[in-house]
N, CA and C atoms as an extended XYZ file, in Angstrom:
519
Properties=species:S:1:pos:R:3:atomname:S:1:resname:S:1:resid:I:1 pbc="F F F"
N        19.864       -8.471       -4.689 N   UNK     1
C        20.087       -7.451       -3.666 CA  UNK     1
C        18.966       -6.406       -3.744 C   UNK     1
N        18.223       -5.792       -2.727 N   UNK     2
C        16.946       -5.265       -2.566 CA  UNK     2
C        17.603       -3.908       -2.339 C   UNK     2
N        18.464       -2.784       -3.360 N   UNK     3
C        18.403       -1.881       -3.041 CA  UNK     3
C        17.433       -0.821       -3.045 C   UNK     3
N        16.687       -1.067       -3.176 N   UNK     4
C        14.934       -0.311       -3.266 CA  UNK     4
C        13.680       -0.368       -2.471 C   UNK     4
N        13.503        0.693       -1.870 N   UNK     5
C        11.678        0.588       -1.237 CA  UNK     5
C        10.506        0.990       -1.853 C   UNK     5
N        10.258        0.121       -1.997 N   UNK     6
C         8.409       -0.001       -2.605 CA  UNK     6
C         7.395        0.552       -1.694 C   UNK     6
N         7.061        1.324       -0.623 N   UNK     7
C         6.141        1.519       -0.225 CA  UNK     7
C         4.883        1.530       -0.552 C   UNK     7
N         4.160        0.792       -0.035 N   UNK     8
C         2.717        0.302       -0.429 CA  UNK     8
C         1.606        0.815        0.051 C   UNK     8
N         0.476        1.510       -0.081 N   UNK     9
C        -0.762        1.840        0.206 CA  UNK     9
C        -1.454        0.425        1.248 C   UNK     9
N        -2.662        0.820        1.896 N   UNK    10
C        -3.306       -0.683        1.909 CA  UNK    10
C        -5.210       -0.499        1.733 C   UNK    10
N        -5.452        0.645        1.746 N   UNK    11
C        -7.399        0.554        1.722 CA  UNK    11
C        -7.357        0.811        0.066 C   UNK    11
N        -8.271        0.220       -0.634 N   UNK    12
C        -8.437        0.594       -1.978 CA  UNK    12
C        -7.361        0.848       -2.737 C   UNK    12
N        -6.258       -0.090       -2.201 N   UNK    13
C        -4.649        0.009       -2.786 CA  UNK    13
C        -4.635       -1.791       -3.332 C   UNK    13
N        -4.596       -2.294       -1.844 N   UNK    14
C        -4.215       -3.828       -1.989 CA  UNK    14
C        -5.600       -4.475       -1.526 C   UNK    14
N        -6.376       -3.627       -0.950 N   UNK    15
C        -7.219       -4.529       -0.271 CA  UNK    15
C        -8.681       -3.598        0.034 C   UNK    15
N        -9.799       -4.149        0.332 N   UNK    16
C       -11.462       -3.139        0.488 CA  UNK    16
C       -11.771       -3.804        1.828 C   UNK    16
N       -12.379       -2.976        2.826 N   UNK    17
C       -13.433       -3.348        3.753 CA  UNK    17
C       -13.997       -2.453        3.884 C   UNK    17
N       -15.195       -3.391        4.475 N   UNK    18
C       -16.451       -2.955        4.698 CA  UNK    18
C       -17.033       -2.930        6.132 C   UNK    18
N       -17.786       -2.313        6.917 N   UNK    19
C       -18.473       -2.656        7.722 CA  UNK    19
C       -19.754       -3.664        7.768 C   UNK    19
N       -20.439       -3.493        6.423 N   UNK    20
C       -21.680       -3.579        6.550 CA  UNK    20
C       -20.660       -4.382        4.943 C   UNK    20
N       -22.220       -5.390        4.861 N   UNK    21
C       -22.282       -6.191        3.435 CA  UNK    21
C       -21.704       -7.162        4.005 C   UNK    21
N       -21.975       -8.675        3.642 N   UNK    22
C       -20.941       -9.600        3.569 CA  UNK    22
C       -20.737      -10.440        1.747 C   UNK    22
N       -19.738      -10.561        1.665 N   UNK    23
C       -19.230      -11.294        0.274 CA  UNK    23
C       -19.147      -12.899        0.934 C   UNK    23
N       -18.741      -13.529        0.443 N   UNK    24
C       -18.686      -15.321        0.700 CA  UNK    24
C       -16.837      -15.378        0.933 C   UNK    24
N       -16.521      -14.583        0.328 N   UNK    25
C       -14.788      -14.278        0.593 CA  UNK    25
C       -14.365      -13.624        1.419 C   UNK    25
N       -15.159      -12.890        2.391 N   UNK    26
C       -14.520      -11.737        3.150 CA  UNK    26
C       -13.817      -12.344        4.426 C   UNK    26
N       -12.645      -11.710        4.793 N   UNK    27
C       -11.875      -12.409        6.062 CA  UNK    27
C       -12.646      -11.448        7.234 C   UNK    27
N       -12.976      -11.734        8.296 N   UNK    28
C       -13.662      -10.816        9.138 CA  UNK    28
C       -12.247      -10.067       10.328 C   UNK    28
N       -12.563       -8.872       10.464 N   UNK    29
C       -11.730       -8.366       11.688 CA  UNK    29
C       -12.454       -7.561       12.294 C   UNK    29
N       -12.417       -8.050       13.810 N   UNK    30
C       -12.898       -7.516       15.161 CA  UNK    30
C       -11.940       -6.298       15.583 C   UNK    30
N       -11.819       -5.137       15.268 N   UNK    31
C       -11.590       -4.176       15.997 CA  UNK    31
C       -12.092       -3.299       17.345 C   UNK    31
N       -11.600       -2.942       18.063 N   UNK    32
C       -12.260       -2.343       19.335 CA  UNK    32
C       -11.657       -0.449       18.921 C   UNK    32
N       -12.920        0.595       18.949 N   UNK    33
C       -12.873        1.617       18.877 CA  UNK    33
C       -13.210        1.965       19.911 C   UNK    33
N       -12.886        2.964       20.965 N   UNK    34
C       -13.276        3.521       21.744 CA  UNK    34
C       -14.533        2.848       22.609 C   UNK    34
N       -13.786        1.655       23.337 N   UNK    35
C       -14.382       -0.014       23.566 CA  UNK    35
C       -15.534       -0.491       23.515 C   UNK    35
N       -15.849       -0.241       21.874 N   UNK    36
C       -17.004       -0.562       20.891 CA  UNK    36
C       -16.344       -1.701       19.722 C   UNK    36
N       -16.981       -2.488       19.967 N   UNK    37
C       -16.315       -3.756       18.950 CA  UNK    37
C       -17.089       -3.394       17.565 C   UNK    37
N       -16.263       -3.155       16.539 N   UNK    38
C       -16.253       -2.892       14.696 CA  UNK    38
C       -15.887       -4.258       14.435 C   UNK    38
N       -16.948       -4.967       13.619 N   UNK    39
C       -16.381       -5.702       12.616 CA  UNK    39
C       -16.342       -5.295       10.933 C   UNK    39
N       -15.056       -5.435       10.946 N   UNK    40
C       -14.436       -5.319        9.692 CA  UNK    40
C       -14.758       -6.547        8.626 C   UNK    40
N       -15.534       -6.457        7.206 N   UNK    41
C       -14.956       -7.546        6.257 CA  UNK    41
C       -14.529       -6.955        5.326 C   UNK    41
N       -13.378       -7.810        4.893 N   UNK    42
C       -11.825       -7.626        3.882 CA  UNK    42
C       -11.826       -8.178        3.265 C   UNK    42
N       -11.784       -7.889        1.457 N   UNK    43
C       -11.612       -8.340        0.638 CA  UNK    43
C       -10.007       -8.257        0.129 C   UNK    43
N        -9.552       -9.003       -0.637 N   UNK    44
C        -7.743       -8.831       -1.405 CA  UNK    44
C        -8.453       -8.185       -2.541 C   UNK    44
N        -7.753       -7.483       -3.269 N   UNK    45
C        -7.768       -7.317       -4.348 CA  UNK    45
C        -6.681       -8.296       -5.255 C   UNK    45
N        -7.814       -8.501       -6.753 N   UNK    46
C        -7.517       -9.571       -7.333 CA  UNK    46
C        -5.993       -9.956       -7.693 C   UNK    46
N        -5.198      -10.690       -7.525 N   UNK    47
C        -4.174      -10.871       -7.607 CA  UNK    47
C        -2.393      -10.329       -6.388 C   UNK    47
N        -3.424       -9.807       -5.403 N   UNK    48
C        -2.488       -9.021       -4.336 CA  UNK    48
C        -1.432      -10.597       -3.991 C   UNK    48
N        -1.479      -11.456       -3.499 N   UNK    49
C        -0.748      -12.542       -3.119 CA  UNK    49
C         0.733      -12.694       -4.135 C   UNK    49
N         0.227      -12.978       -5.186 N   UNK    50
C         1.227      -12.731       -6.297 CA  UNK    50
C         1.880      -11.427       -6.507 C   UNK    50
N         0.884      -10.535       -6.417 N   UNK    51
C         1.832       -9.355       -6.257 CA  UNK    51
C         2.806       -9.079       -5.430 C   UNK    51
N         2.477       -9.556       -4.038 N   UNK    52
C         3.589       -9.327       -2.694 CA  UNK    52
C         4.819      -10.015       -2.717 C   UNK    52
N         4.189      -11.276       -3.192 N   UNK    53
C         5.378      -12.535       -3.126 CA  UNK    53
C         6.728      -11.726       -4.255 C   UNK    53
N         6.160      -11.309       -5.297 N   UNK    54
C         7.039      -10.688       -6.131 CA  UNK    54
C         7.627       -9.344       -5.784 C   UNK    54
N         7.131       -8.430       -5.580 N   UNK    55
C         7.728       -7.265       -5.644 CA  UNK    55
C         8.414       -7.629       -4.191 C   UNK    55
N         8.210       -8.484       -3.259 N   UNK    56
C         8.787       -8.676       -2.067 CA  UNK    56
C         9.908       -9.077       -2.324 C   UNK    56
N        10.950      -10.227       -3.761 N   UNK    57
C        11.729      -10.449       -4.320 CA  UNK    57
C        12.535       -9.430       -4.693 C   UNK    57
N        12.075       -8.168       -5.026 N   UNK    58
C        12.942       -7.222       -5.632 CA  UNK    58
C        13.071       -6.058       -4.836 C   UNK    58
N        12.106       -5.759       -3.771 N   UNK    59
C        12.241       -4.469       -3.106 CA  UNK    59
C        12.129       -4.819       -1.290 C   UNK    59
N        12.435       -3.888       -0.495 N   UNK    60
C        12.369       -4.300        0.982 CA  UNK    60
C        10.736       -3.319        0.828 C   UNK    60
N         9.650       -3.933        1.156 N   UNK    61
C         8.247       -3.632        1.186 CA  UNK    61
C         8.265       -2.887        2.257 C   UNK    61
N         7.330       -1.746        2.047 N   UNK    62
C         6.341       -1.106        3.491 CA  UNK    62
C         5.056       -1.081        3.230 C   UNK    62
N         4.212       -1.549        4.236 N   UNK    63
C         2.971       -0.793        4.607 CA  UNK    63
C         3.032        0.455        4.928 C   UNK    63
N         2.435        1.762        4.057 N   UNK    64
C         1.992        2.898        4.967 CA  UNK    64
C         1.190        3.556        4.564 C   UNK    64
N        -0.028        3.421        5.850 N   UNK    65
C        -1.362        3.691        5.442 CA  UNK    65
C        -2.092        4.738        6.185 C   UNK    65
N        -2.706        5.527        5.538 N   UNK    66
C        -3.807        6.477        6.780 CA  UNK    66
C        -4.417        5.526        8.198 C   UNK    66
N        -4.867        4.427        7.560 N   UNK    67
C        -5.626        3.544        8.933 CA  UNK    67
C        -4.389        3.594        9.905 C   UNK    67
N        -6.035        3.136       10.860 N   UNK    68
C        -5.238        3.140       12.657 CA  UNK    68
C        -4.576        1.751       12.367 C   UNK    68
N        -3.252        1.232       13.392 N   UNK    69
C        -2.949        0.168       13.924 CA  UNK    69
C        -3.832       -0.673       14.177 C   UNK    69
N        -4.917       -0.259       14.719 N   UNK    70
C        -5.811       -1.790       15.140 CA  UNK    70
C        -6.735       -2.361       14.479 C   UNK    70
N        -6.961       -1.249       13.683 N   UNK    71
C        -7.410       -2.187       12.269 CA  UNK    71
C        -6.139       -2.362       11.073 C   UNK    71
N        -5.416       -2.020       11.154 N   UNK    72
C        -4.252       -2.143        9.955 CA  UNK    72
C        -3.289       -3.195        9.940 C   UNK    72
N        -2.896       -3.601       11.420 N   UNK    73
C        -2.158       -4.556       11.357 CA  UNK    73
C        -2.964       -5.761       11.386 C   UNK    73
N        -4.237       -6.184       11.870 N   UNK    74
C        -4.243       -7.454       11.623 CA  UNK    74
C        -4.840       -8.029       10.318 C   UNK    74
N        -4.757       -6.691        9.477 N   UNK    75
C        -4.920       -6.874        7.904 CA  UNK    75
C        -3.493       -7.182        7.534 C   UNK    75
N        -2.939       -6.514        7.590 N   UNK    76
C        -0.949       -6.738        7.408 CA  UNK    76
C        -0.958       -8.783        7.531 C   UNK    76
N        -1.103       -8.660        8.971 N   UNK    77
C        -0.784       -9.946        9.440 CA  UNK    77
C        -1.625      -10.857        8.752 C   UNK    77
N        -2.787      -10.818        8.067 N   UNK    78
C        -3.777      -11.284        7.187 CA  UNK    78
C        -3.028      -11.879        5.741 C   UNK    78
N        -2.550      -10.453        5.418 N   UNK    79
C        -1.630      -10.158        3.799 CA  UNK    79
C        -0.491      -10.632        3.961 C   UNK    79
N         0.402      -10.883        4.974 N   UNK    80
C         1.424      -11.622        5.278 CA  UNK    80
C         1.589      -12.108        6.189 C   UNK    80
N         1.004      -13.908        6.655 N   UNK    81
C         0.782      -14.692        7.380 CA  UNK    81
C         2.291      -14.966        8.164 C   UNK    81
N         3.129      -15.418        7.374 N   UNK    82
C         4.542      -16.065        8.012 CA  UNK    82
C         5.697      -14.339        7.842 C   UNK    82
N         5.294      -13.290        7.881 N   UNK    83
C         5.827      -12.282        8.320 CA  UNK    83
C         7.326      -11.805        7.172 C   UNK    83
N         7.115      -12.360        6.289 N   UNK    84
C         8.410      -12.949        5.211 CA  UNK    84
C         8.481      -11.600        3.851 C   UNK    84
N         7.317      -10.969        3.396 N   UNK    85
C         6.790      -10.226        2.588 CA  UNK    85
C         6.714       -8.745        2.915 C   UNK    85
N         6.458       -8.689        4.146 N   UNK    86
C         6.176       -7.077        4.612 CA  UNK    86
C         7.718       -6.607        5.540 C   UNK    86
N         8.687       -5.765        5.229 N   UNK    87
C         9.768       -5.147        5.950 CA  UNK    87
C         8.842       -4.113        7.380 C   UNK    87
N         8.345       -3.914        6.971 N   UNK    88
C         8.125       -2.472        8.120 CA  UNK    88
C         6.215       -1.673        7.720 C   UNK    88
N         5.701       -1.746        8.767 N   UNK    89
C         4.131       -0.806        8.695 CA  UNK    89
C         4.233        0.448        9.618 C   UNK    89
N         3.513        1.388        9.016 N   UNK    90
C         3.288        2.361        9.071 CA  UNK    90
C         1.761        2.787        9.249 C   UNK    90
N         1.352        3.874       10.076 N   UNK    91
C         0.061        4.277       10.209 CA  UNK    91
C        -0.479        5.637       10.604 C   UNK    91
N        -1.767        5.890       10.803 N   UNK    92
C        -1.943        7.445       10.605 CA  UNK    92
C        -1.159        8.352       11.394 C   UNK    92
N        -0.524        7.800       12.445 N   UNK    93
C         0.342        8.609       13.043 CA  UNK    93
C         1.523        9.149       12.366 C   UNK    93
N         1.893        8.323       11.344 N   UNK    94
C         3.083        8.676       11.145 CA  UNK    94
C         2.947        9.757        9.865 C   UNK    94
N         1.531        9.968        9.719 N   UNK    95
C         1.394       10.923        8.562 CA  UNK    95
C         1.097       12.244        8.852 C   UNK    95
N         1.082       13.425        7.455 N   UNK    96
C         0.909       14.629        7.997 CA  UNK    96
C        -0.568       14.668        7.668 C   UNK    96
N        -1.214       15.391        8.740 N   UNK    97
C        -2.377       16.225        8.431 CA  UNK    97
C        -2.370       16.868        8.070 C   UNK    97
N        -3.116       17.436        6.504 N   UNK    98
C        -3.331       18.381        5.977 CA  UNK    98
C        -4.962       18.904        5.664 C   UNK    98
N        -5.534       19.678        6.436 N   UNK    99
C        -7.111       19.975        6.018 CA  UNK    99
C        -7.684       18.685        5.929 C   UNK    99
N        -7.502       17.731        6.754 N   UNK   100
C        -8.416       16.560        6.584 CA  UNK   100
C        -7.960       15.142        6.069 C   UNK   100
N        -6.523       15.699        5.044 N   UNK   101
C        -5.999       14.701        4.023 CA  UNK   101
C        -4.664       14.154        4.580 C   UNK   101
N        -4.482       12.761        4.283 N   UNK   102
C        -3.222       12.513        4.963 CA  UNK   102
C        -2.549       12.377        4.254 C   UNK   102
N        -0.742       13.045        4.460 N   UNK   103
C        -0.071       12.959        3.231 CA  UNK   103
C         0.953       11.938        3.984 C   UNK   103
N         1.798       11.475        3.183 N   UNK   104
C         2.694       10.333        3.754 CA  UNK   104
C         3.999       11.002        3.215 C   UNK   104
N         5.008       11.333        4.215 N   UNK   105
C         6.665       11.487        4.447 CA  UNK   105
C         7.099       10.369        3.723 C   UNK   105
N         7.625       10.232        2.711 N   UNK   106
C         8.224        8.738        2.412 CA  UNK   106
C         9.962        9.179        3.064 C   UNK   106
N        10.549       10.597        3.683 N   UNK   107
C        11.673       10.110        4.434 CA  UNK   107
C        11.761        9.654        5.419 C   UNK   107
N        10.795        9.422        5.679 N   UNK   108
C        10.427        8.787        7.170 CA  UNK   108
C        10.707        7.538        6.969 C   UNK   108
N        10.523        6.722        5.851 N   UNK   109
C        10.976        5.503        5.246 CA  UNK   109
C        12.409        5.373        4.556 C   UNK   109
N        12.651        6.190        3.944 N   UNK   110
C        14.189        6.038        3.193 CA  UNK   110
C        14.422        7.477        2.788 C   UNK   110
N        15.298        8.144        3.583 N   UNK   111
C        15.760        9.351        3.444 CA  UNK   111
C        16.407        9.962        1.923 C   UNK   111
N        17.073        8.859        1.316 N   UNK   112
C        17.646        8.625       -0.099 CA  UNK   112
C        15.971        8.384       -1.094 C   UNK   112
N        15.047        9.549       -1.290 N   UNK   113
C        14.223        9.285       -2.670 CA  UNK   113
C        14.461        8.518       -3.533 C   UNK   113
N        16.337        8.697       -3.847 N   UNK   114
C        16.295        8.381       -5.065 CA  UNK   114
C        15.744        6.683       -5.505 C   UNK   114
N        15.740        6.161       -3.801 N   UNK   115
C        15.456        4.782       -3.949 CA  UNK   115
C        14.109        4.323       -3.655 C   UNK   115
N        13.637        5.138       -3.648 N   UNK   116
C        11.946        4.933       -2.538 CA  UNK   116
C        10.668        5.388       -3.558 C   UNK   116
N         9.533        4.262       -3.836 N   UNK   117
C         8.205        4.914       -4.593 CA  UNK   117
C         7.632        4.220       -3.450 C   UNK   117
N         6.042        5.233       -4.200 N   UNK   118
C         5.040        4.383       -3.284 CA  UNK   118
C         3.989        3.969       -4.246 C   UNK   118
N         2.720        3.103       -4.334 N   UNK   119
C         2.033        3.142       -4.877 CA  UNK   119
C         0.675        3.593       -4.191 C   UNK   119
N        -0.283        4.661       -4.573 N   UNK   120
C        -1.412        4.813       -3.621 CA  UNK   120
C        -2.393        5.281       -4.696 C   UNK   120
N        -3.575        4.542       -4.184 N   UNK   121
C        -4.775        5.012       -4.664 CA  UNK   121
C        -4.889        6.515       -4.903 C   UNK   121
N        -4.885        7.407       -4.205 N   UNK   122
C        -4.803        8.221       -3.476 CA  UNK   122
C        -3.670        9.778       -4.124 C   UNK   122
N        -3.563       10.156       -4.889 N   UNK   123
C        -2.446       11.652       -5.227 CA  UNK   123
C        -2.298       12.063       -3.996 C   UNK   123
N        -2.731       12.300       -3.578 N   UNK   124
C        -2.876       13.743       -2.318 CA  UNK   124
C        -1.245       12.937       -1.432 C   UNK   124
N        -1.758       11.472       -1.169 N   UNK   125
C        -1.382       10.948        0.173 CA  UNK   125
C         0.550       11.215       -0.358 C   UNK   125
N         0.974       11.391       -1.568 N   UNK   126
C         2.290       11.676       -1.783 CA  UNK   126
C         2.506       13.314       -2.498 C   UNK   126
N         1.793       14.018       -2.135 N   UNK   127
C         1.651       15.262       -2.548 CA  UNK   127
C         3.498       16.069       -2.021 C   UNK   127
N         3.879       15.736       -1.105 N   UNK   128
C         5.296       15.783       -0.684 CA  UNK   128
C         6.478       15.293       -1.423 C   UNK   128
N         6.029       14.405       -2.357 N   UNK   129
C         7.064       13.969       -3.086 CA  UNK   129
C         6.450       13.004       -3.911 C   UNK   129
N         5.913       13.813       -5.102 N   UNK   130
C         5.244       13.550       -6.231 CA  UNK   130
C         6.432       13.077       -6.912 C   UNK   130
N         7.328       13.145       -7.506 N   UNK   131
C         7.461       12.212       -8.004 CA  UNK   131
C         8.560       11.025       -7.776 C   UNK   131
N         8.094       10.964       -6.446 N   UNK   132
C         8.115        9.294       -6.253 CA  UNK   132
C         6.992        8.472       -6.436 C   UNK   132
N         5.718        8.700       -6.742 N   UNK   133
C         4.255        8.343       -6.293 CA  UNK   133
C         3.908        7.493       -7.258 C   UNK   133
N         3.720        6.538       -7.451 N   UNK   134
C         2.895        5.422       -8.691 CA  UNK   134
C         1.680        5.509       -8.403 C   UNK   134
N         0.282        5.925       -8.960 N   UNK   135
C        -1.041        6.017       -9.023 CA  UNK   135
C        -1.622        4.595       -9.408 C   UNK   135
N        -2.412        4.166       -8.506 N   UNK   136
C        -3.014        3.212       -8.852 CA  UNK   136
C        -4.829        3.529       -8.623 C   UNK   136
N        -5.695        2.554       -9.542 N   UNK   137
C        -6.918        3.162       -9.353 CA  UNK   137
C        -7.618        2.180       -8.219 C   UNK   137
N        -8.123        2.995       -7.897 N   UNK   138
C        -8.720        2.551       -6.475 CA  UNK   138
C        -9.661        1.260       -6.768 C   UNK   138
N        -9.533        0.870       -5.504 N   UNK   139
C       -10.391       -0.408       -5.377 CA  UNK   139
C       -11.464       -1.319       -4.884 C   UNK   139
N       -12.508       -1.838       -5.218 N   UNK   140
C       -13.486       -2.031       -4.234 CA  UNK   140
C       -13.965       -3.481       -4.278 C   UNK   140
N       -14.469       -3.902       -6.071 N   UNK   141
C       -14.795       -5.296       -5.836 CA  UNK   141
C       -14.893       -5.824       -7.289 C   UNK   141
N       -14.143       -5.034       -7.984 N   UNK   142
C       -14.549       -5.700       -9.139 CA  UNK   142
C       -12.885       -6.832       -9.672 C   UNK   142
N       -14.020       -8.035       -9.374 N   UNK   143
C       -12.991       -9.452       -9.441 CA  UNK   143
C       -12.074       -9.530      -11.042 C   UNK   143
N       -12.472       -8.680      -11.770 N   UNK   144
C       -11.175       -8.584      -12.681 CA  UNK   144
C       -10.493       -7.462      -13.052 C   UNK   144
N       -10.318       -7.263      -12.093 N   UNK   145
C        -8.803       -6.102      -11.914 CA  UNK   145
C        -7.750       -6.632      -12.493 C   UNK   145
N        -6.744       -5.896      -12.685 N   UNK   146
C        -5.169       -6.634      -13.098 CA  UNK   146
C        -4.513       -5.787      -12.872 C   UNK   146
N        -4.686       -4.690      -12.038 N   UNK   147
C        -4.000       -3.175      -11.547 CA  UNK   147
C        -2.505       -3.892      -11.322 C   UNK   147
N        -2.732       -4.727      -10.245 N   UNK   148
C        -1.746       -4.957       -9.498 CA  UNK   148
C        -0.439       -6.141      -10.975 C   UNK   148
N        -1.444       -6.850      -11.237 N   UNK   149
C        -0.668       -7.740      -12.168 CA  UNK   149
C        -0.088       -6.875      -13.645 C   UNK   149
N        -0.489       -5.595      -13.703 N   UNK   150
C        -0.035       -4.456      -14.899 CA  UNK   150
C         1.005       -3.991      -14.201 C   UNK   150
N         1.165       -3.832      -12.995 N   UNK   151
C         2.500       -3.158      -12.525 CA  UNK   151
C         3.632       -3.893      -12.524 C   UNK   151
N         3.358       -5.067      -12.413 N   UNK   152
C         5.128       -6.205      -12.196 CA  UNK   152
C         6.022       -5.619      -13.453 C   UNK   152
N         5.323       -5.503      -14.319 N   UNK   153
C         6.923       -5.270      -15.517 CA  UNK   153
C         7.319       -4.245      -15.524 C   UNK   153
N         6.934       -3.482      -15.006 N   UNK   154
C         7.471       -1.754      -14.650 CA  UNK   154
C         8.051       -1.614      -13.325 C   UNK   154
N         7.727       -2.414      -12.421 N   UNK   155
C         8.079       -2.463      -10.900 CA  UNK   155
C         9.482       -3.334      -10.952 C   UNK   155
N         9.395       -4.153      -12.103 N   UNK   156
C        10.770       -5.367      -12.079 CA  UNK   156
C        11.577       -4.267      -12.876 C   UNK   156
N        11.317       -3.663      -13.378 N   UNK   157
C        12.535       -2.728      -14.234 CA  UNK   157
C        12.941       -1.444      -13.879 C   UNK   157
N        12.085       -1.120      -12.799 N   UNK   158
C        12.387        0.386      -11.877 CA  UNK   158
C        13.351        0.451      -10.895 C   UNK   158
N        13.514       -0.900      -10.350 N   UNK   159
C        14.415       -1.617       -9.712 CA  UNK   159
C        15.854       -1.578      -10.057 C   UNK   159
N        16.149       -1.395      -11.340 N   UNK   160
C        17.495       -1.189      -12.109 CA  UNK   160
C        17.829        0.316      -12.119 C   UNK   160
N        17.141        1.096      -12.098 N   UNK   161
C        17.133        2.438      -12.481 CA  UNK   161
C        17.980        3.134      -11.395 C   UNK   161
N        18.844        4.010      -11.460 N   UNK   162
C        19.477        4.878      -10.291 CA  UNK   162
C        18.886        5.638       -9.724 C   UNK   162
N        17.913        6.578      -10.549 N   UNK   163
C        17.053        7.101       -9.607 CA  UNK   163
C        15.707        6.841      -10.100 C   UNK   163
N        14.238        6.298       -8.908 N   UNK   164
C        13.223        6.129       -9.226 CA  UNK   164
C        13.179        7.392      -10.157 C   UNK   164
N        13.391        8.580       -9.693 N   UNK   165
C        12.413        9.717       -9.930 CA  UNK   165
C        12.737       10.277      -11.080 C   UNK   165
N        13.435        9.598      -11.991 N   UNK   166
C        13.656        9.626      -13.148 CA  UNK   166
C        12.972        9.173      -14.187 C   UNK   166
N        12.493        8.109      -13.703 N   UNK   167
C        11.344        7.613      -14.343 CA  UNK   167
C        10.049        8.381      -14.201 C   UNK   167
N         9.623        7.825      -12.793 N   UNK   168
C         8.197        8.729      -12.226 CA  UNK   168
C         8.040        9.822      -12.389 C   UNK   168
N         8.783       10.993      -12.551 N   UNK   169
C         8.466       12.058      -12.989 CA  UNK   169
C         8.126       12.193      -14.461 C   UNK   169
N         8.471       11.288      -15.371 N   UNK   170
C         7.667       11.740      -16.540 CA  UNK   170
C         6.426       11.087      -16.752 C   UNK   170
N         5.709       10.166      -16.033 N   UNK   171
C         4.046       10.389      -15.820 CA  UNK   171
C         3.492       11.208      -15.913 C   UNK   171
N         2.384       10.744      -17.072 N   UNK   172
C         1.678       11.800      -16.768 CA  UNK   172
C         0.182       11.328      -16.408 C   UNK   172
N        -0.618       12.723      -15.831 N   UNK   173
C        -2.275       11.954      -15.166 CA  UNK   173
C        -3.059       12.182      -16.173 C   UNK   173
């Protein structure tokens, strides 16, 4: 039973693009900006597949990210092909502006904290409710990461807990 939301980051969280550079791995996405075609290349970060499939087992997942929709979802739809892994996305709209920085409402996702983290590159983006926030270090290209594969045994056991923020609050940075 998935009484828990995981809210998930997605630039330098789960995944890197680039405009410029190509890797031999990169998935390409055609975005249209202000009807100027951006191509996007996207790297996973190492082990994201395994990561989703799992924490998708124990928690109802969100995307919610500063990026626009039109580049965000067809990364989503990228990261979860048969639609089975991701509950619900989110995007810069749905965040607050602060001086430049976007912070993310996680009641906008689950009004009950006591059940809701997020993980983000990023402090600022949960500055509203620090301690729900799991810090992860940002990401770009280095192929042996294990960020994501260090979190499963803490993510499978946070899951039991009554309130996340019981835990997460005694982190320290």
């Amino acid at each position: 039973m998935k009484t828990k939301t995981l809210i998930l980051d997605l630039d330098e969280t789960l995944i890197h693009s680039t405009s410029r550079g190509l890797r031999a791995d990169a998935h390409m996405i055609e975005v249209m900006v202000d009807n100027h075609a951006c191509l996007y290349y996207v790297h996973k970060r190492p082990h994201v597949d395994h990561f989703l499939k799992k924490v998708s087992e124990w928690y109802k997942v969100v995307i919610f990210t500063a990026s626009m929709p039109e580049y965000a979802d067809p990364v989503i739809d990228w990261l979860d092909p048969n639609k089975n892994l991701i509950s619900y996305r989110l995007f810069r709209q749905s965040c607050t502006n602060r001086n430049g920085a976007y912070i993310k409402d996680l009641t906008i996702v689950e009004p009950d904290l006591s059940r809701v983290c997020l993980i983000d590159n990023s402090p600022i983006s949960y500055a509203m409710h620090q301690e729900n926030g799991i810090p992860i270090e940002g990401w770009i290209s280095d192929q042996h990461d294990e960020a994501l594969l260090d979190l499963l045994p803490f993510l499978d056991a946070l899951r039991f807990t009554e309130d996340v923020r019981s835990i997460l609050s005694l982190q320290t940075y």
